[in-house]
N, C-alpha and C positions, 0 to 999 in steps of 0.2 A: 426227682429227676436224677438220671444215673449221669455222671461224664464219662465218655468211649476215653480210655487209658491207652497209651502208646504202648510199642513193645519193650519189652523189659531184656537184661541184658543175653539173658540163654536164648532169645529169639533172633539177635543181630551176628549176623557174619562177617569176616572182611570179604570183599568183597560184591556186597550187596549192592544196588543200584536202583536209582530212582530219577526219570528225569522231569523236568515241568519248564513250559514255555511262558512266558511273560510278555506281555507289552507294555514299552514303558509308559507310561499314561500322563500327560500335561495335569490332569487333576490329582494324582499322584505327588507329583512334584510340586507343586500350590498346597496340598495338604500337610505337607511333611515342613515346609518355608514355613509356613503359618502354624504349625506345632511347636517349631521348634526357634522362631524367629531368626532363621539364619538368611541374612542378607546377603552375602558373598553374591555379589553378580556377576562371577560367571554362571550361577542357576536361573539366574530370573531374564525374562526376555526386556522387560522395561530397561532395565539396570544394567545392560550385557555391555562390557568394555571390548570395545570395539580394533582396541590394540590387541588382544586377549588371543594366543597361540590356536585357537578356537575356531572354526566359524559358525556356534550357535549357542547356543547357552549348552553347558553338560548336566545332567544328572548327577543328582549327590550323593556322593559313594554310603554315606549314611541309608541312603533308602534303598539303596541296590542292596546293603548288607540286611536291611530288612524285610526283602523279598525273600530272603537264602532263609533267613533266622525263621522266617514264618512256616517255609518247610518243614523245615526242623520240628517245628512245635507241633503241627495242623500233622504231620505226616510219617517225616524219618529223621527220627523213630516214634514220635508222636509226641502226644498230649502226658505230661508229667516229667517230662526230658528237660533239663537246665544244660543252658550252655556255659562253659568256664569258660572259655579263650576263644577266639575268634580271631583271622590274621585273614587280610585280601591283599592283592593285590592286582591294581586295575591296567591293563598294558595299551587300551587307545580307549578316546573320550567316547562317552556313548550320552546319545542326544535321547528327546522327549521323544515318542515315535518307534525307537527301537525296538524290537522285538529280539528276546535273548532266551536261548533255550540254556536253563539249569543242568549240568550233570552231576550228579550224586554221587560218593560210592563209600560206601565205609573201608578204610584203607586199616582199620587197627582195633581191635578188640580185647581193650583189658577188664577180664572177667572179677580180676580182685579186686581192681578198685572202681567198677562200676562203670566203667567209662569208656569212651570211643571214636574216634579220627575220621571224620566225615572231608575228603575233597570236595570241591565245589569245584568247575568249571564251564564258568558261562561261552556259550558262541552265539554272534550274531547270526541273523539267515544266510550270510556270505560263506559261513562255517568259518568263521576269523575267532581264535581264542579270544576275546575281549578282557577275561576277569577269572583270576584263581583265586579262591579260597581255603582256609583249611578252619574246622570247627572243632573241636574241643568238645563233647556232651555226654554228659551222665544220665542216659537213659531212665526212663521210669522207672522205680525199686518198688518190687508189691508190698515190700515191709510200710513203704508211704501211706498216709490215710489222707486221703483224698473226702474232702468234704463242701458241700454246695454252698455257698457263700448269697447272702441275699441280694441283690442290685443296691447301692446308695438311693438313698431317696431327695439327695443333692448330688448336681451335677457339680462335679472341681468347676470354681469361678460363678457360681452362681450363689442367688443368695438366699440362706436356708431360709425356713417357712418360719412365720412368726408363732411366737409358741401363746398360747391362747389362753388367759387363767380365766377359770371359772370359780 
């Protein structure tokens, strides 16, 4: 099985653009609680403090930065790309439900040292800037060797198979 490899750095221009819409997903937000065991309730509906500058539970900027980072990997500039730095910054709360459209662009291209300045900025459908970010990523290098890794035959948390002497 081959992996589809991202673009490498003579393929990326400043300027470039890519955009992608999201909805925020309530199953989303339960997945990422329950990975990451973070309670903070202003995320959870059960848990939601009621004093809370809010009026509903918000989305955890951790999984919004994982929507953005998943681009990055899955698209621009693809699969082989490492991000270095990563900086957000979120300007109003965004709830479960939302829908937020990603905008892309590559603002910076350094050829020598592999690397490239991806903005981010998200709008809701209202077209309200809700969230800037700025990415840091060192595009795919074809010098890389890219090789197929087998699936574990244990799941992390599970418990391996008993070994059987004959």
């Amino acid at each position: 099985m081959t992996t589809r490899l991202g673009r490498t750095i003579s393929e990326l221009h400043e300027g470039d653009t890519m955009s992608v819409t999201e909805v925020i997903d309530q199953r989303d937000i339960l997945i990422y609680l329950g990975l990451t065991n973070d309670m903070n309730p202003v995320y959870t509906p059960e848990r939601f403090i009621d004093k809370s500058e809010f009026n509903e539970p918000i989305v955890p900027p951790v999984l919004l930065m994982g929507y953005i980072t998943s681009t990055v990997s899955r698209h621009f500039p693809g699969p082989g790309s490492i991000i270095t730095d990563f900086s957000i910054s979120i300007f109003k709360p965004i709830y479960s439900g939302d829908t937020l459209t990603f905008h892309y662009q590559i603002d910076r291209v350094n050829e020598r040292r592999n690397s490239i300045r991806i903005r981010v900025v998200g709008h809701n459908l209202k077209d309200e800037v809700m969230l800037d970010a700025n990415i840091d990523v060192d595009p795919y290098n074809s010098d890389m060797k890219m090789v197929d890794v087998p699936a574990p035959s244990v799941v992390p948390g599970d418990t391996p198979p008993a070994k059987v002497k004959r």
